[in-house]
C-alpha positions as a Markdown table, in Angstrom:
| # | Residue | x | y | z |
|---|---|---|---|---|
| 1 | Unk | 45.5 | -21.7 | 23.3 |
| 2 | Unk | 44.4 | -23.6 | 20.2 |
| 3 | Unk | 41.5 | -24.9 | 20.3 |
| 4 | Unk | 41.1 | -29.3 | 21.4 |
| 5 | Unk | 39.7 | -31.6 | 19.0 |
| 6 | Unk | 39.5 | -34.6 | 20.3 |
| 7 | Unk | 39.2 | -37.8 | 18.2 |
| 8 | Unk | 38.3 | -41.8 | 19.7 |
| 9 | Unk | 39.9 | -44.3 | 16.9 |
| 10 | Unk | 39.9 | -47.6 | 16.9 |
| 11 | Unk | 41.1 | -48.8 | 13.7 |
| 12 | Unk | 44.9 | -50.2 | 12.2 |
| 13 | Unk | 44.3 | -49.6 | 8.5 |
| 14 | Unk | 44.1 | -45.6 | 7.1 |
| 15 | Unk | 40.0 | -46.1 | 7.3 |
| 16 | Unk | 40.4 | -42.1 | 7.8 |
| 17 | Unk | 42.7 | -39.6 | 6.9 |
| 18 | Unk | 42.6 | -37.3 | 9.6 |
| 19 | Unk | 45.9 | -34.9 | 8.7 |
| 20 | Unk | 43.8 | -34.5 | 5.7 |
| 21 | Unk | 40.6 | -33.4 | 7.1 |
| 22 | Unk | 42.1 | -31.3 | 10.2 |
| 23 | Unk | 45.1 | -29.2 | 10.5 |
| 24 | Unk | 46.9 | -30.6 | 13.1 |
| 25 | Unk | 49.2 | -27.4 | 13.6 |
| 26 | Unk | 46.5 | -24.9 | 14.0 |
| 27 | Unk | 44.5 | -27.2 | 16.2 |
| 28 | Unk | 45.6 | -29.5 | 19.2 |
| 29 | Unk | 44.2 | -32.9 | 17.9 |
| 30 | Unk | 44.6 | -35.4 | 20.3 |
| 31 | Unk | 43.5 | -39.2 | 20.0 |
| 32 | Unk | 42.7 | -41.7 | 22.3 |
| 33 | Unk | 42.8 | -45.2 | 21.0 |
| 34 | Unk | 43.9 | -49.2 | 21.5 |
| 35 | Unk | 47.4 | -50.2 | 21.1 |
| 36 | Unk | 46.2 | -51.3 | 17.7 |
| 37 | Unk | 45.1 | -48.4 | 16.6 |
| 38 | Unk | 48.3 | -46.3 | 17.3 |
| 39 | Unk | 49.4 | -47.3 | 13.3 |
| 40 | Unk | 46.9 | -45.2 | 11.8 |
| 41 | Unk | 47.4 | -41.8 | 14.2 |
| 42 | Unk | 48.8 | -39.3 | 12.7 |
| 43 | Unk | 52.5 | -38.4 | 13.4 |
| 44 | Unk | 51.5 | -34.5 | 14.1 |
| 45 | Unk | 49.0 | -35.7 | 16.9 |
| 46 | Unk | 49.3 | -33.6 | 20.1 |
| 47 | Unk | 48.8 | -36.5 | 22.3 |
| 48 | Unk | 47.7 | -40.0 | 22.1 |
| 49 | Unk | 46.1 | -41.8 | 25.4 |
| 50 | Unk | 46.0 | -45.7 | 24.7 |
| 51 | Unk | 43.0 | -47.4 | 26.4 |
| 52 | Unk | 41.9 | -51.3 | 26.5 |
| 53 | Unk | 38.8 | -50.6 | 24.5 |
| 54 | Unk | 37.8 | -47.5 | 23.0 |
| 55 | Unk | 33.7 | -48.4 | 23.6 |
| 56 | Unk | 34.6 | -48.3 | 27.7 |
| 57 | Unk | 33.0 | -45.0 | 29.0 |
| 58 | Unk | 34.9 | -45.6 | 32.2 |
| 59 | Unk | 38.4 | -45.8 | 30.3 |
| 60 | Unk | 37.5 | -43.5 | 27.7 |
| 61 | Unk | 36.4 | -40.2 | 29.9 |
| 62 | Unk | 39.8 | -41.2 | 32.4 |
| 63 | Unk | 41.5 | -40.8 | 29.0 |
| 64 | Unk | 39.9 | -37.4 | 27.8 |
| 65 | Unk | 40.3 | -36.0 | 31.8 |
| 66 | Unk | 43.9 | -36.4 | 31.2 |
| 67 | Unk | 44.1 | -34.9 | 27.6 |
| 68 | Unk | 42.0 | -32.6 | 28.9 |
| 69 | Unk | 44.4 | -31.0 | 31.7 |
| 70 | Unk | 47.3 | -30.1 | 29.0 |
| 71 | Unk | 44.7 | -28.9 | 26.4 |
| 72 | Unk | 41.8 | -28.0 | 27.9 |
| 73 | Unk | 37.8 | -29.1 | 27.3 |
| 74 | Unk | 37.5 | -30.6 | 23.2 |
| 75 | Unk | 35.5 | -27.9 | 20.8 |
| 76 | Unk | 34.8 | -30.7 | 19.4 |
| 77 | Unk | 34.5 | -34.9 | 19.7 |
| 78 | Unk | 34.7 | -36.9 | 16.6 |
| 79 | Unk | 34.1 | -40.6 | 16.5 |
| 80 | Unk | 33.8 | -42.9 | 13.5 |
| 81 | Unk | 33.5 | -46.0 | 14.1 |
| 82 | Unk | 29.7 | -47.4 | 14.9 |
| 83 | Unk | 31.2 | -49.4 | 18.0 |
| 84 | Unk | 32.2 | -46.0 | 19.7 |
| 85 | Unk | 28.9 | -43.1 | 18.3 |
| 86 | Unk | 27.8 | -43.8 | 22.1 |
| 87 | Unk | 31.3 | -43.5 | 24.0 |
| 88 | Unk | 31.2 | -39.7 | 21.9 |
| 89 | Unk | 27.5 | -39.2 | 23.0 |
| 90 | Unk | 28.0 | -39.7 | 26.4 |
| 91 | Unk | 31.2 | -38.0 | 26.7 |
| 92 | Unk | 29.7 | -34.9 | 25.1 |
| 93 | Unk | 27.3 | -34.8 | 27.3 |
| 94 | Unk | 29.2 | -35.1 | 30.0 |
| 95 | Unk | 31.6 | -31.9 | 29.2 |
| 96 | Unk | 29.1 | -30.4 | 27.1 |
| 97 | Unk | 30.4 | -30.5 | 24.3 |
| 98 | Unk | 28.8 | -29.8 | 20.9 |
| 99 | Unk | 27.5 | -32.5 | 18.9 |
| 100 | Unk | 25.5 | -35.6 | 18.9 |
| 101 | Unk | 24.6 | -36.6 | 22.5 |
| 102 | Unk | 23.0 | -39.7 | 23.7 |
| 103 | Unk | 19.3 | -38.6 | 22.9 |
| 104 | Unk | 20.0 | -37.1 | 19.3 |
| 105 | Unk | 21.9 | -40.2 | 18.3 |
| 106 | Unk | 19.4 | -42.7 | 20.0 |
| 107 | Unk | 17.6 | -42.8 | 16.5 |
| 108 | Unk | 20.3 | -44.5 | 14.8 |
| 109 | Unk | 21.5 | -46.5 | 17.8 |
| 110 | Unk | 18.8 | -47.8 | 19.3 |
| 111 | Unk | 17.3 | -50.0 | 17.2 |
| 112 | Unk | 13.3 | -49.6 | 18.3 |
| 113 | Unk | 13.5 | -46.0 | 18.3 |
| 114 | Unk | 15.1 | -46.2 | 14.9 |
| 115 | Unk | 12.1 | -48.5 | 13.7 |
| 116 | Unk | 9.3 | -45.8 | 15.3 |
| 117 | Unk | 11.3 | -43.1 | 14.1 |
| 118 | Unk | 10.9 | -44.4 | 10.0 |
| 119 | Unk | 7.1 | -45.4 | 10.7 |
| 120 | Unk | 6.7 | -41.9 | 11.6 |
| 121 | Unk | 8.0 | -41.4 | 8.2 |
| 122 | Unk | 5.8 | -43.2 | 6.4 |
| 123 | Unk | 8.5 | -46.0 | 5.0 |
| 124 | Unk | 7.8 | -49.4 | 5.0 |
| 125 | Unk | 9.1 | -51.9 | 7.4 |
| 126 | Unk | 8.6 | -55.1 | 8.5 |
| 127 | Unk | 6.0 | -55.7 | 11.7 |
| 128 | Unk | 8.4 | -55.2 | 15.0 |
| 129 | Unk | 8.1 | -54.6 | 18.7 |
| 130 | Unk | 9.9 | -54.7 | 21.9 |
| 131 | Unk | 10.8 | -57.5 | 23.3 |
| 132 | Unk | 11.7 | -57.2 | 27.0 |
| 133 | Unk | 11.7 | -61.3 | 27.5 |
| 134 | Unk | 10.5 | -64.5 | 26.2 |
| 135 | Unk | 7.2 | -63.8 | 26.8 |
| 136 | Unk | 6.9 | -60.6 | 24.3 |
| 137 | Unk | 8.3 | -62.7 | 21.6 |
| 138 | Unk | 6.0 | -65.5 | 22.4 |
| 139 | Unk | 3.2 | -63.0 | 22.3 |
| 140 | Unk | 4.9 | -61.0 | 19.1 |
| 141 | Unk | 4.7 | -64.4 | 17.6 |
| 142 | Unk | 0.9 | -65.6 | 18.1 |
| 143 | Unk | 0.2 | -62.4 | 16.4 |
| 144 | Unk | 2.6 | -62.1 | 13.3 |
| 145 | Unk | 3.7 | -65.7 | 12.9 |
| 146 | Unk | 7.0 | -67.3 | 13.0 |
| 147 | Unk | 10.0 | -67.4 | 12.2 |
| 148 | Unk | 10.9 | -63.9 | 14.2 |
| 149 | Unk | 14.2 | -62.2 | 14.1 |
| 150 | Unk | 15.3 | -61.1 | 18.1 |
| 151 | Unk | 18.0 | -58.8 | 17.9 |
| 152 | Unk | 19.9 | -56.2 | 20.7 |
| 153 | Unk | 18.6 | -53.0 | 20.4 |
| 154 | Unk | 21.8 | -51.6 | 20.6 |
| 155 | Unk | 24.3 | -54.0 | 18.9 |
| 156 | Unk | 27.4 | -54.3 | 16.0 |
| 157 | Unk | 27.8 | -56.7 | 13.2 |
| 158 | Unk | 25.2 | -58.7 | 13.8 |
| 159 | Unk | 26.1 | -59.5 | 17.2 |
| 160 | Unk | 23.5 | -61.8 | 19.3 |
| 161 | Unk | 21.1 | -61.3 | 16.1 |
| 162 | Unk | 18.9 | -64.9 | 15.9 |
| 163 | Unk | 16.3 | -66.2 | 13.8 |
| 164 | Unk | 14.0 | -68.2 | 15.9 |
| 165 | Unk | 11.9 | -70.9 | 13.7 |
| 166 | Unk | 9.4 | -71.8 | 16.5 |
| 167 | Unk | 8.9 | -71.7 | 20.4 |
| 168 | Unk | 11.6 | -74.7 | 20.6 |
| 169 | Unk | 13.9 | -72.4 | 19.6 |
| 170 | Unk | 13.5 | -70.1 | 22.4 |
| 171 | Unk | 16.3 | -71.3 | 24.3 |
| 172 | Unk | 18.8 | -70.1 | 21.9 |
| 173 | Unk | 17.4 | -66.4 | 23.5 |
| 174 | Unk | 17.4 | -68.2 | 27.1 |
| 175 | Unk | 21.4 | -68.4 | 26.9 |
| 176 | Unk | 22.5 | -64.6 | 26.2 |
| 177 | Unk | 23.2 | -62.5 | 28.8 |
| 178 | Unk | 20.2 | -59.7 | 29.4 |
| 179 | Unk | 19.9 | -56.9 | 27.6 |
| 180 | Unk | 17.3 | -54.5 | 25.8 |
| 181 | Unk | 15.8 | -56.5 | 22.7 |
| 182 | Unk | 13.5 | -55.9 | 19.5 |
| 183 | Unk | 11.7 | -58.7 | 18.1 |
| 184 | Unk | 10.6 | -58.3 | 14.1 |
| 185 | Unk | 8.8 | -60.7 | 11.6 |
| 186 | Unk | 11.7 | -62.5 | 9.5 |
| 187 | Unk | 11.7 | -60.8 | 5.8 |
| 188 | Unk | 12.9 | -63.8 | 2.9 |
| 189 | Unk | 14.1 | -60.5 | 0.9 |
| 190 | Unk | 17.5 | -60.0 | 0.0 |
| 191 | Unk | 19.2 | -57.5 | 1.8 |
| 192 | Unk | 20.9 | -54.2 | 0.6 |
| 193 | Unk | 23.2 | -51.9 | 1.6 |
| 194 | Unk | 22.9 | -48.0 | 0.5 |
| 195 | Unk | 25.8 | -45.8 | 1.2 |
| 196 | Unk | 26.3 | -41.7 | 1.0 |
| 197 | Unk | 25.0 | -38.4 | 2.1 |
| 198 | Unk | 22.1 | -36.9 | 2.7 |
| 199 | Unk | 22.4 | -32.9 | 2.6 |
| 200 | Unk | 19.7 | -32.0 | 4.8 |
| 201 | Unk | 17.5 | -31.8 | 2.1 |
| 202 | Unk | 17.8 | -34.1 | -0.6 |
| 203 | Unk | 20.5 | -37.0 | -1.8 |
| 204 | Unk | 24.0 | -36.4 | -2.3 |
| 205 | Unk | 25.8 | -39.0 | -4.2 |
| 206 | Unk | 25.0 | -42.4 | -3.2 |
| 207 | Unk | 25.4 | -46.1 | -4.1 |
| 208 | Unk | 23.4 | -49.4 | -3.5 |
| 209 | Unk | 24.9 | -52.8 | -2.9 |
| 210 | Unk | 23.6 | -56.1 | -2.6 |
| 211 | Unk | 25.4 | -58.3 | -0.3 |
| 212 | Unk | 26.9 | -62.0 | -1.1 |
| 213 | Unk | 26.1 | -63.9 | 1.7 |
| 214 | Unk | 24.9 | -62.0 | 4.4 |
| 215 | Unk | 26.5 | -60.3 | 7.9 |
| 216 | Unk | 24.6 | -63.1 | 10.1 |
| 217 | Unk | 26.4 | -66.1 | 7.9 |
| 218 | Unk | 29.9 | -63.8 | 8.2 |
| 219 | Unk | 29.0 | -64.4 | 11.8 |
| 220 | Unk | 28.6 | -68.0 | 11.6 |
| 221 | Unk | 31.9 | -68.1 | 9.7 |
| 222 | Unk | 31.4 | -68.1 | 6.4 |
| 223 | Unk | 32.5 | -65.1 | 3.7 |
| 224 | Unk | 30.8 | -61.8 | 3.3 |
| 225 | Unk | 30.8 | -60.0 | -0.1 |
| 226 | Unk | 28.8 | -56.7 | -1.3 |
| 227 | Unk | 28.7 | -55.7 | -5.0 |
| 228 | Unk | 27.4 | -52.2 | -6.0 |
| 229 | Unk | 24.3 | -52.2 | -8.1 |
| 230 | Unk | 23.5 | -50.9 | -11.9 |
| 231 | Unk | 20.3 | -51.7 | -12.4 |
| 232 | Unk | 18.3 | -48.5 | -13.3 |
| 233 | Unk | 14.9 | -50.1 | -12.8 |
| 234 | Unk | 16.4 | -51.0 | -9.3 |
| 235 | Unk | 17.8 | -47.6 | -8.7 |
| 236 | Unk | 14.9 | -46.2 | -9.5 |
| 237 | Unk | 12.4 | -47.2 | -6.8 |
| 238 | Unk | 15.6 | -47.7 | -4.1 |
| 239 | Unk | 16.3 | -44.0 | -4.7 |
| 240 | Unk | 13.0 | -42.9 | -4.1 |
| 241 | Unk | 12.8 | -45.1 | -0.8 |
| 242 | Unk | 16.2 | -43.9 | 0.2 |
| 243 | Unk | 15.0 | -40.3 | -0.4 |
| 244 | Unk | 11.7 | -40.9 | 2.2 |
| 245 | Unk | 14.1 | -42.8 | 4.4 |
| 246 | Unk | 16.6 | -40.3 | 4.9 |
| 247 | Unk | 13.7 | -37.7 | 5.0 |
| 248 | Unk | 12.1 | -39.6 | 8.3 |
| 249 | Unk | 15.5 | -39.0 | 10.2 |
| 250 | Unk | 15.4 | -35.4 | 9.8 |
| 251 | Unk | 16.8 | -32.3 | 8.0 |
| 252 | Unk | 20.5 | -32.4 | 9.6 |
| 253 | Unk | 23.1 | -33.9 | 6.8 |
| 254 | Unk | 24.5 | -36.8 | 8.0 |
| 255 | Unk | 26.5 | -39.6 | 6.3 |
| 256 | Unk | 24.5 | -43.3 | 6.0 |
| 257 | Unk | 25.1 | -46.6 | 6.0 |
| 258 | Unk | 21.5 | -48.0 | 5.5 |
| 259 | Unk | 20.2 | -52.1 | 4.9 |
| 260 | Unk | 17.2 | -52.6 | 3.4 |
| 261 | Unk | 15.3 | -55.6 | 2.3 |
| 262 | Unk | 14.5 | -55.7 | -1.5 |
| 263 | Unk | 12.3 | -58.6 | -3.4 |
| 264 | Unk | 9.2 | -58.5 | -6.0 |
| 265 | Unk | 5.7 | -58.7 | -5.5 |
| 266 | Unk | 3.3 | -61.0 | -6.9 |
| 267 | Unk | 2.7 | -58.6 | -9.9 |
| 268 | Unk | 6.5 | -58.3 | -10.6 |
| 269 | Unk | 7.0 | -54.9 | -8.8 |
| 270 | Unk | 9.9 | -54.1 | -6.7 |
| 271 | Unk | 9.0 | -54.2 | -2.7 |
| 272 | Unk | 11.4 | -52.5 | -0.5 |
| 273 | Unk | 11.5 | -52.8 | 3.3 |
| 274 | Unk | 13.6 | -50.9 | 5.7 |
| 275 | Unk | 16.1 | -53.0 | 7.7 |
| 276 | Unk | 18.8 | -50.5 | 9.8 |
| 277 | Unk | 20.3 | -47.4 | 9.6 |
| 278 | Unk | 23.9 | -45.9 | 10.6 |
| 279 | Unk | 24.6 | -42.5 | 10.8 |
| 280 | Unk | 28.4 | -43.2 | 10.0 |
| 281 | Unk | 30.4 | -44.8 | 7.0 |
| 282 | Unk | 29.9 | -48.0 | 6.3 |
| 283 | Unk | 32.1 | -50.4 | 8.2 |
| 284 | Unk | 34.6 | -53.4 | 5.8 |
| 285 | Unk | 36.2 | -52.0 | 2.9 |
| 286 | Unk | 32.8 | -49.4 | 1.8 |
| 287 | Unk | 35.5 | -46.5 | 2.6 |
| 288 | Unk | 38.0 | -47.3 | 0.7 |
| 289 | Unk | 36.0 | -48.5 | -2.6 |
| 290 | Unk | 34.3 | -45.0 | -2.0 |
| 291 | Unk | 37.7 | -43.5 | -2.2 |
| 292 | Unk | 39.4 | -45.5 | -4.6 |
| 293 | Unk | 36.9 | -46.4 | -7.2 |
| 294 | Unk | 34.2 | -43.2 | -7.0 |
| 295 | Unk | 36.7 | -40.2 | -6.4 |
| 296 | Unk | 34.5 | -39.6 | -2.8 |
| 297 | Unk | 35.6 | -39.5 | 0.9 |
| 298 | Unk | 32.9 | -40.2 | 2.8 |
| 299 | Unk | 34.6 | -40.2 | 6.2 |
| 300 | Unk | 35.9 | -36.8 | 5.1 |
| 301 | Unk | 32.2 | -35.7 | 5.4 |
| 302 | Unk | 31.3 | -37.2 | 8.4 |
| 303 | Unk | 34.2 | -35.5 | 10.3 |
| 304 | Unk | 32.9 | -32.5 | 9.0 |
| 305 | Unk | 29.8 | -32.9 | 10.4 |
| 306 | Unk | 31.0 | -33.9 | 13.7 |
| 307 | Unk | 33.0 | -30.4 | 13.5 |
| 308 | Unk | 29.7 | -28.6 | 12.9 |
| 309 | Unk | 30.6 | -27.8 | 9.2 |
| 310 | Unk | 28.5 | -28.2 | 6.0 |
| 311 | Unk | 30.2 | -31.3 | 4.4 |
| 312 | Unk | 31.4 | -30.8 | 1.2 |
| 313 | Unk | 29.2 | -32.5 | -1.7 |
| 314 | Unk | 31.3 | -34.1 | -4.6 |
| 315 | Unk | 29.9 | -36.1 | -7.3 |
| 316 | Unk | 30.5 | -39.7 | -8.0 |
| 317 | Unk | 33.6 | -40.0 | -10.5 |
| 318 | Unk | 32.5 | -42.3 | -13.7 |
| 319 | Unk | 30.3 | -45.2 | -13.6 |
| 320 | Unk | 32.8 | -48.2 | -12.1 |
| 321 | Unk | 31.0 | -50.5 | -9.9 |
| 322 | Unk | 32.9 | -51.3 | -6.7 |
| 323 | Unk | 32.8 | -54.6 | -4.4 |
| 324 | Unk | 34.6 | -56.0 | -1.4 |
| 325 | Unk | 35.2 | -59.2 | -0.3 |
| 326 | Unk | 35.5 | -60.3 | 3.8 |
| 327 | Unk | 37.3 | -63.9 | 4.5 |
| 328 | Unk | 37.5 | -65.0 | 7.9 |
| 329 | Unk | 39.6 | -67.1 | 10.3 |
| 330 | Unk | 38.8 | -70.9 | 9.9 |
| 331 | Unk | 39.1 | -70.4 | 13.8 |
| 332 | Unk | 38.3 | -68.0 | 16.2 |
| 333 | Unk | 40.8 | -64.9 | 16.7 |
| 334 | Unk | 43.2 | -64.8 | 18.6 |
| 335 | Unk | 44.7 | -67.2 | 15.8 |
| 336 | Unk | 48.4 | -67.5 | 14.2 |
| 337 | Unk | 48.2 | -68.1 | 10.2 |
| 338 | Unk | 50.0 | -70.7 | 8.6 |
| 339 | Unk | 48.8 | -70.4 | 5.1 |
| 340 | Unk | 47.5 | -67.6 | 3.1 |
| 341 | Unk | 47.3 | -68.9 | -0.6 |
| 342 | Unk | 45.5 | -66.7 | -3.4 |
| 343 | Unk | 45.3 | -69.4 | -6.2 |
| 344 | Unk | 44.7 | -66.9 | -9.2 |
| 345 | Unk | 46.7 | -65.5 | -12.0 |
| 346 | Unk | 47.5 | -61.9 | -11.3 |
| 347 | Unk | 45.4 | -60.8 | -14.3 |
| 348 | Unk | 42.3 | -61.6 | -12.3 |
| 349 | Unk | 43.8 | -60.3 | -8.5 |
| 350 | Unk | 41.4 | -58.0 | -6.9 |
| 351 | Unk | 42.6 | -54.3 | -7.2 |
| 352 | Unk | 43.7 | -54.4 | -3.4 |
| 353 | Unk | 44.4 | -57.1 | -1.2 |
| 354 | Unk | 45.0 | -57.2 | 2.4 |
| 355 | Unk | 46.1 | -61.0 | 2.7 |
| 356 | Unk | 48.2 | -61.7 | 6.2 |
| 357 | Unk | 51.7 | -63.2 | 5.8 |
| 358 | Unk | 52.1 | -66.3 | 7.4 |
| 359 | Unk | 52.6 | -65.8 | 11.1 |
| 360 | Unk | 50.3 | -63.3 | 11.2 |
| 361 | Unk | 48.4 | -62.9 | 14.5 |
| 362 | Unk | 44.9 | -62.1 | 14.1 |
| 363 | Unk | 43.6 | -60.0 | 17.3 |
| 364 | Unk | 40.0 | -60.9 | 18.8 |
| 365 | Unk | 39.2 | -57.1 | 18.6 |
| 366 | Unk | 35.8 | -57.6 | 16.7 |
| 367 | Unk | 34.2 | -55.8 | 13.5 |
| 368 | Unk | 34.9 | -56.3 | 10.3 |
| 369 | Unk | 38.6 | -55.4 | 9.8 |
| 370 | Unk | 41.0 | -57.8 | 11.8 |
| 371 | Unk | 39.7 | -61.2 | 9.7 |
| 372 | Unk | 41.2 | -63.4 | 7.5 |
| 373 | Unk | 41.7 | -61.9 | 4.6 |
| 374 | Unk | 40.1 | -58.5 | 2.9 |
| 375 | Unk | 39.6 | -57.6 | -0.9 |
| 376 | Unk | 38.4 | -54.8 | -3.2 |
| 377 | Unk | 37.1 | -55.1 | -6.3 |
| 378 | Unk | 36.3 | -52.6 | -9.2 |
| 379 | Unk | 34.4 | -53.4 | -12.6 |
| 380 | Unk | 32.5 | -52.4 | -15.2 |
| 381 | Unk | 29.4 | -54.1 | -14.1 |
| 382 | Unk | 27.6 | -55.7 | -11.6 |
| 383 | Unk | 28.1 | -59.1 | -12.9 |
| 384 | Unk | 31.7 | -58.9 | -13.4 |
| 385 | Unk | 32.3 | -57.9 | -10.0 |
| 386 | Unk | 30.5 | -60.5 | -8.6 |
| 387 | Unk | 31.4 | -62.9 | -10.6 |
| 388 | Unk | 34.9 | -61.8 | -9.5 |
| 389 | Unk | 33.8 | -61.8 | -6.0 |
| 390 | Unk | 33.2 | -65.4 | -6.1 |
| 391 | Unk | 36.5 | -66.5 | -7.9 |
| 392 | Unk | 38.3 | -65.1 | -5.2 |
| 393 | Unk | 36.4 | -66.8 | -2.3 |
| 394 | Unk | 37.1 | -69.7 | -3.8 |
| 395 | Unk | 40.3 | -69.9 | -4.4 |
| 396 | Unk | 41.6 | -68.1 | -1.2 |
| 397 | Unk | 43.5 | -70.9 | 0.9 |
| 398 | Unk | 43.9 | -69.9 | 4.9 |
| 399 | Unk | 44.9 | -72.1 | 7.7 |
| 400 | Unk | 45.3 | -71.0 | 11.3 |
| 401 | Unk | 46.1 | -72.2 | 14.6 |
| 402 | Unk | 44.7 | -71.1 | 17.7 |
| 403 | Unk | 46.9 | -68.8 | 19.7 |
| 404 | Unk | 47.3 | -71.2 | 22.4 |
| 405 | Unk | 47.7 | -74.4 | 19.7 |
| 406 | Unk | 49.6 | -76.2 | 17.2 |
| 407 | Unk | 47.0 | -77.7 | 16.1 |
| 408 | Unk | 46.2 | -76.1 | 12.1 |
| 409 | Unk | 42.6 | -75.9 | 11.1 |
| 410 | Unk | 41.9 | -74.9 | 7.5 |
| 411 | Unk | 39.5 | -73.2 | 5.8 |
């Protein structure tokens, strides 16, 4: 028989290109996935087993039993998406299949481990502990001072994640359901994302981006941008931490998606602080910008990986700076737009737009790609990206009603 690849997808949009990276005649490639995701599958799939939520062991492995008695046990399980790394982990383990299981991927998933793990390494990152309930915060917080960030330990898109100013605000933590939590000192610095591949050994080509507005005020409801960097007395120092970073994780290649906290000290030097890593691609539009504007497929590499090949290393194409731009809902999904206005000449149009017509419905499925409203940017520098960034936030018009409603709210 061929051999089984098996592959858990969750998203609508082409955020991989799967007939590209796989041949789907010489292998059976078979997919399990929502009923939202079926857009994206390729048409040469084997097999496709649609399940409620693709992060449900229970639903997932019923799935895979199935695909599993026309095309026998998976060579191979690939998973993309950060919400579903642990579905794959545990459902390798469970046929023993090759790959990342539980305890190789509990570095990059579970967020104290991760935290130990870079210590180990020797990189810098703000003061942190476990924080099993109140009391270990209250304790964390007599030591190290407040405010404290409390965030899960395993967790998505800043889900739960709360900054807690003083012991009055410990009831905010009171009202979440239990579940493993890390507690850390609260860093002022602004945060970064750095994006590519490490070999094994060294860098591969990589990117830096500072965020506009951050993924905890995206979660409050208001935008989320990122603009890539150019700075070379920036890049500098971040590619050196990057380097150590990478380094503390091992000498496997693996693609990452990694926040870290950068600011100035007293003397004018750059201080850089380790926030979270990702072994995966970057989640909103990072793919496609790596694509479109740098020539690179990162999820291209990552499959690779999860196939147990050496990923291919291509240079970054030119020097364009890339950007994205993430609009929500003015109400919570499920919603029904009723206005989607861009209010700019076309000259000064993002380079890709994914604006909803009106009666759009906007699923409550989570992450960062059924929102409002989605843009990409590409410049020749930093500041004209951001700058474009901006213009577009502000001049986006949505208005929604609630599923249920006729009642428009805009935003």
């Amino acid at each position: 028989m061929k051999p089984h690849i098996l592959i858990i997808h969750r998203w609508r949009d082409h955020h991989a290109g799967y007939a590209d990276y796989l041949d789907h005649d010489l292998h059976h490639v078979t997919y399990i996935c929502t009923e939202l995701a079926t857009a994206s599958v390729p048409a040469a799939a084997s097999a496709v087993s649609i399940v409620a939520a693709t992060d449900r062991l229970d639903l997932v492995s019923a799935a895979a039993n199935g695909l599993i008695e026309r095309f026998g046990r998976p060579e191979r399980i690939i998973a993309l998406n950060e919400g579903d790394l642990d579905t794959a982990a545990e459902l390798r383990a469970q046929l023993a299949v090759a790959g990342d299981h539980p305890d190789q991927l509990a570095p990059f998933r579970d967020k104290l481990v991760m935290a130990q793990t870079v210590v180990a390494g020797g990189v810098a990152i703000p003061e942190f502990a476990d924080a099993p309930d109140i009391e270990a915060v209250v304790r964390f917080a007599d030591l190290h001072g407040w405010p404290v960030i409390v965030k899960p330990r395993r967790g998505t898109a800043s889900r739960d994640v709360l900054r807690l100013n003083s012991v009055d605000d410990l009831v905010q933590l009171d009202r979440l359901a239990p579940e493993p939590r890390m507690v850390q000192t609260f860093c002022p610095d602004q945060v970064f994302h750095i994006d590519g591949l490490w070999t094994g050994s060294e860098l591969g080509p990589w990117r830096a981006s500072r965020y506009v507005n951050t993924c905890m005020e995206f979660a409050a409801g208001d935008v989320l941008g990122s603009v890539e960097v150019d700075d070379p007395e920036l890049l500098g120092p971040l590619g050196e931490f990057l380097a150590r970073a990478c380094a503390a994780f091992g000498d496997e290649p693996w693609v990452f998606h990694m926040e870290a906290f950068v600011g100035h000290r007293a003397d004018g030097s750059i201080r850089i602080n380790f926030l979270e890593a990702g072994s995966r691609v970057g989640g909103a539009e990072i793919p496609f910008v790596w694509r479109e504007v740098h020539g690179v497929d990162l999820v291209e590499a990552a499959v690779h990986i999860q196939l147990g090949r050496r990923p291919i290393v291509r240079s970054i194409a030119g020097q364009r700076v890339g950007g994205w731009l993430l609009v929500p809902t003015p109400v919570p999904a499920p919603c029904r737009i009723t206005v989607a206005e861009l209010d700019l000449p076309p000259a000064e149009w993002p380079y890709a737009r994914v604006i909803p017509d009106v009666g759009t419905v906007i699923p409550k499925a989570g992450g960062y790609e059924h929102v409002g409203a989605r843009f990409r940017f590409s410049g020749a520098a930093t500041d004209d990206v951001e700058k474009a960034i901006r213009r577009t936030a502000g001049q986006l018009w949505l208005e929604c009603v609630p599923s249920q409603s006729d009642l428009p709210v805009a935003g």
